[in-house]
KOLTIMAR-524291 format. One record per atom (N, C-alpha, C): residue number from 1; y, z, x. Coordinates in nm, 3 decimals, always signed. Layout:
BEGIN
<num = NUM | yy = Y | zz = Z | xx = X>
...
//
This chain:
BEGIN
<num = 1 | yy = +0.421 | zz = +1.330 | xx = -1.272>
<num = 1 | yy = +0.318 | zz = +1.419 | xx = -1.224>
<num = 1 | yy = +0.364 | zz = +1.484 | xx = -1.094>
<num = 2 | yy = +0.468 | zz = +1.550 | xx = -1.074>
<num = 2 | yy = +0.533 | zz = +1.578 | xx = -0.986>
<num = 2 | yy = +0.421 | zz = +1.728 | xx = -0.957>
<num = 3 | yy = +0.413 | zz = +1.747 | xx = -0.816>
<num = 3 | yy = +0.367 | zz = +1.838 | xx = -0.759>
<num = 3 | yy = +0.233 | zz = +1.866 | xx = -0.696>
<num = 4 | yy = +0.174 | zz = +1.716 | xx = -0.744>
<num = 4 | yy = +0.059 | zz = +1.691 | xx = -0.711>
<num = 4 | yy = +0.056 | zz = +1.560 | xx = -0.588>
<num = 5 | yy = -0.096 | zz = +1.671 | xx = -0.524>
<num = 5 | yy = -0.084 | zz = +1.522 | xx = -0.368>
<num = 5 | yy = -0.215 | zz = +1.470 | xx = -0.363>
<num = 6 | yy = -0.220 | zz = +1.306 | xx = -0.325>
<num = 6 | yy = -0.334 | zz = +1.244 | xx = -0.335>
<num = 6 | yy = -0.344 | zz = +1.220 | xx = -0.221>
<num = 7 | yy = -0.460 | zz = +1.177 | xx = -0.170>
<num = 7 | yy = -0.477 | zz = +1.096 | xx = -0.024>
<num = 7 | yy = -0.568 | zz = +1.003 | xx = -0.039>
<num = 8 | yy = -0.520 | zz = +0.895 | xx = +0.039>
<num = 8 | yy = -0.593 | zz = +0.789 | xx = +0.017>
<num = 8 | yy = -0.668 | zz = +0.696 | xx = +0.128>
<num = 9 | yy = -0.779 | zz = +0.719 | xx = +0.157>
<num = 9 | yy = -0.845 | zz = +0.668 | xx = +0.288>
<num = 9 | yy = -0.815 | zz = +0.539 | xx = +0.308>
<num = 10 | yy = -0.766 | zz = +0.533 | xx = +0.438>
<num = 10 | yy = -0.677 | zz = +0.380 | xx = +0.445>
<num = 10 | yy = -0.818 | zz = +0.253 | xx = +0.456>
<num = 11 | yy = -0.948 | zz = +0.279 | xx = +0.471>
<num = 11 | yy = -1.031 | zz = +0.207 | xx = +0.450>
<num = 11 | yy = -1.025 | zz = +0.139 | xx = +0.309>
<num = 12 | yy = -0.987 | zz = +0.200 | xx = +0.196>
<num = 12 | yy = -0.953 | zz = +0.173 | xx = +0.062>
<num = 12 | yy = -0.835 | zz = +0.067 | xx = +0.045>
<num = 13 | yy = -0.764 | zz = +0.031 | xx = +0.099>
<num = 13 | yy = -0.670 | zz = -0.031 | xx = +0.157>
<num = 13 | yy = -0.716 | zz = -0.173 | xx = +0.243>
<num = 14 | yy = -0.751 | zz = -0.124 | xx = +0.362>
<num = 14 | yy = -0.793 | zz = -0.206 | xx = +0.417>
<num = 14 | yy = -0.895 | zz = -0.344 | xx = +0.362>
<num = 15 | yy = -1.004 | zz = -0.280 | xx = +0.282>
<num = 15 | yy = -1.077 | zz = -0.327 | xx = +0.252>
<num = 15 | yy = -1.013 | zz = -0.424 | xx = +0.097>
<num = 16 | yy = -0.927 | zz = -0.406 | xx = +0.044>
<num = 16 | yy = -0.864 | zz = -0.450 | xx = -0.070>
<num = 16 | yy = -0.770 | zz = -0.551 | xx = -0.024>
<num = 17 | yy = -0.720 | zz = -0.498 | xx = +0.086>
<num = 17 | yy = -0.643 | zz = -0.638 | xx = +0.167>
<num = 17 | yy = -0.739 | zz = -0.761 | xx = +0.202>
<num = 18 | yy = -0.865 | zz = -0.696 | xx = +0.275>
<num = 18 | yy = -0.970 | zz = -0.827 | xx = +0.288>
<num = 18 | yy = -1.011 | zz = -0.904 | xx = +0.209>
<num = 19 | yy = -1.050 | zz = -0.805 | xx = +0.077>
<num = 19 | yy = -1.147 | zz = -0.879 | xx = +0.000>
<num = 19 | yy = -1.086 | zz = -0.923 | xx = -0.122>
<num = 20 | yy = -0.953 | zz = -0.808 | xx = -0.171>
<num = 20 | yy = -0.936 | zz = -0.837 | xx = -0.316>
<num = 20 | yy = -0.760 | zz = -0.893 | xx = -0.350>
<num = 21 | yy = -0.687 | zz = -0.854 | xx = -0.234>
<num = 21 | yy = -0.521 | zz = -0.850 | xx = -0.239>
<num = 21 | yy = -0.486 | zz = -0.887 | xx = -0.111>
<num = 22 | yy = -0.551 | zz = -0.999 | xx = -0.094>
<num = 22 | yy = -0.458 | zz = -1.106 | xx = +0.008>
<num = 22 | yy = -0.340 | zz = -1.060 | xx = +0.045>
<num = 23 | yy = -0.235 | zz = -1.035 | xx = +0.162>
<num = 23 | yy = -0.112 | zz = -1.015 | xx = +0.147>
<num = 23 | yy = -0.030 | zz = -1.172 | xx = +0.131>
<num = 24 | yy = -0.084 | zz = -1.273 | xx = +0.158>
<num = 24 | yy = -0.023 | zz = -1.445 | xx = +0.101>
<num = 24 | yy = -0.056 | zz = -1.463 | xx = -0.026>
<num = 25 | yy = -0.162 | zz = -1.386 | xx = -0.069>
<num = 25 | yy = -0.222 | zz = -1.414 | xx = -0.258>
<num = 25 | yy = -0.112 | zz = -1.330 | xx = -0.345>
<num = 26 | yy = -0.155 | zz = -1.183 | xx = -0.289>
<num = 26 | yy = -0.071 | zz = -1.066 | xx = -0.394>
<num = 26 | yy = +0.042 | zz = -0.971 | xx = -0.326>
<num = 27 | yy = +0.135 | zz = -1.061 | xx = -0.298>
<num = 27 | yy = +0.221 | zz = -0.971 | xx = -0.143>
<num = 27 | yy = +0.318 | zz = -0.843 | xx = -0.298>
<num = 28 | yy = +0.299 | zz = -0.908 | xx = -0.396>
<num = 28 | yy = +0.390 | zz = -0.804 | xx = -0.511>
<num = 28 | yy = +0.346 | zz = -0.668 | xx = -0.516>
<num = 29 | yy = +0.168 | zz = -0.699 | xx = -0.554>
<num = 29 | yy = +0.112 | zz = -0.595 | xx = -0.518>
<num = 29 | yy = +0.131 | zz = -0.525 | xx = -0.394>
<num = 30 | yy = +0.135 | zz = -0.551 | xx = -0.273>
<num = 30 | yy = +0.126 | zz = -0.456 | xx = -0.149>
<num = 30 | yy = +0.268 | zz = -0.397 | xx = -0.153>
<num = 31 | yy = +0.370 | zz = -0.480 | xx = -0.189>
<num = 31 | yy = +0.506 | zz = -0.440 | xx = -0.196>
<num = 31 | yy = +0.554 | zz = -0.294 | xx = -0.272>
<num = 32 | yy = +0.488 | zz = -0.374 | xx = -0.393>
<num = 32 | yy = +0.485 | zz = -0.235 | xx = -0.516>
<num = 32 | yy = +0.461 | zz = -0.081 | xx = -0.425>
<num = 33 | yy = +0.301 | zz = -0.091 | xx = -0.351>
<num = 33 | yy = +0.243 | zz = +0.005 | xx = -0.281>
<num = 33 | yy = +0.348 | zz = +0.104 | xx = -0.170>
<num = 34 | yy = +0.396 | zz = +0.003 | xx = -0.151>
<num = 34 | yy = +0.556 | zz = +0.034 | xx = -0.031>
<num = 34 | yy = +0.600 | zz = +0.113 | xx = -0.076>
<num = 35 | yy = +0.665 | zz = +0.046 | xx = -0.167>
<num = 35 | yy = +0.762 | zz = +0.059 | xx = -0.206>
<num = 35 | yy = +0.784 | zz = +0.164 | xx = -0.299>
<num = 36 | yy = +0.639 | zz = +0.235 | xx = -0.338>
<num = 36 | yy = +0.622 | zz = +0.363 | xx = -0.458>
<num = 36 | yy = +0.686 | zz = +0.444 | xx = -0.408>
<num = 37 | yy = +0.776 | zz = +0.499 | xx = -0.497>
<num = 37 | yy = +0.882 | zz = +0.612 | xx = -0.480>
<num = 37 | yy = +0.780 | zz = +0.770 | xx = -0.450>
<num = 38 | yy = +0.662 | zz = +0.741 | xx = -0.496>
<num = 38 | yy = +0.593 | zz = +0.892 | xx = -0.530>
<num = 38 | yy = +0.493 | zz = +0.891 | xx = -0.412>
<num = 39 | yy = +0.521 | zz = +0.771 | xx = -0.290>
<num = 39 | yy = +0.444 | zz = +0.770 | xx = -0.166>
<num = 39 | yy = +0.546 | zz = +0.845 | xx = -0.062>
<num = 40 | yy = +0.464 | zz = +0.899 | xx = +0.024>
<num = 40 | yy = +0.524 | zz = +0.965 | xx = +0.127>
<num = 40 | yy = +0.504 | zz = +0.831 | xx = +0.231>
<num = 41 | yy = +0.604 | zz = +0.830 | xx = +0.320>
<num = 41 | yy = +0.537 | zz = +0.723 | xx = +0.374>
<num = 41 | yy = +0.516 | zz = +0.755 | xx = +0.544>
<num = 42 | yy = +0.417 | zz = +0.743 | xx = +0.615>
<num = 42 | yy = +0.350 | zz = +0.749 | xx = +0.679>
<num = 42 | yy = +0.393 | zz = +0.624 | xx = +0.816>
<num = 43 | yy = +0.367 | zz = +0.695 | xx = +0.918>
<num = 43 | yy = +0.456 | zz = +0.614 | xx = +1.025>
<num = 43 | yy = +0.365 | zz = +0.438 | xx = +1.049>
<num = 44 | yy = +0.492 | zz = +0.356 | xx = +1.038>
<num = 44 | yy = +0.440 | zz = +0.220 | xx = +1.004>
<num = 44 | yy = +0.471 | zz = +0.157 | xx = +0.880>
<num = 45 | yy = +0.490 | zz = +0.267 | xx = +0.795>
<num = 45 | yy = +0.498 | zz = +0.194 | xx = +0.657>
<num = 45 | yy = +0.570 | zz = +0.119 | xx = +0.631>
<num = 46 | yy = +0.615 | zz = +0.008 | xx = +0.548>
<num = 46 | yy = +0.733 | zz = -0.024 | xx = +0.516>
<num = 46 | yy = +0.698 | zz = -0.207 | xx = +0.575>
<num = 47 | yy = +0.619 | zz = -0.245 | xx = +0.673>
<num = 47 | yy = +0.617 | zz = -0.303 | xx = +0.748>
<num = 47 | yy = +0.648 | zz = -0.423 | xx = +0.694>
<num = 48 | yy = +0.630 | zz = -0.577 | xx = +0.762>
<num = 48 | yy = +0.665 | zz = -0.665 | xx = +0.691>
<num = 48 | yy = +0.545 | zz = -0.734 | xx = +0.634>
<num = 49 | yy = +0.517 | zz = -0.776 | xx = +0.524>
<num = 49 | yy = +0.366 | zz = -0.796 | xx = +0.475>
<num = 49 | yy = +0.387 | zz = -0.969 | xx = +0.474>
<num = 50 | yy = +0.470 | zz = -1.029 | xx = +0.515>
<num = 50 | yy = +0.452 | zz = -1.160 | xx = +0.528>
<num = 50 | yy = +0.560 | zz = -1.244 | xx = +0.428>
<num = 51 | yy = +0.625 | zz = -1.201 | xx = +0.348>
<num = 51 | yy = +0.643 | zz = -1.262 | xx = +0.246>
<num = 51 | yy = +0.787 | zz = -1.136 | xx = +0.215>
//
């Protein structure tokens, strides 16, 4: 889907880290998120999620 841009309110995020994707429960998941080739990444990114 090349050419198309999403944005994603980092509250959406945030709140999925609290409640639903632990970064010690689902660090694959947050990794994956990183690590998406089709993310621009945004200053900070990359960081170390624990694991």
């Amino acid at each position: 889907m090349e050419g198309r841009t999403y944005l994603v309110d980092s509250d959406v995020l945030i709140t999925a880290k609290n409640v639903y994707y632990a970064f010690d429960l689902c660090s694959g998941f947050w990794k994956s998120v990183v690590q998406s080739p089709s993310v621009d990444e945004p200053a900070g990114a990359g960081a170390d999620l624990g694991a």
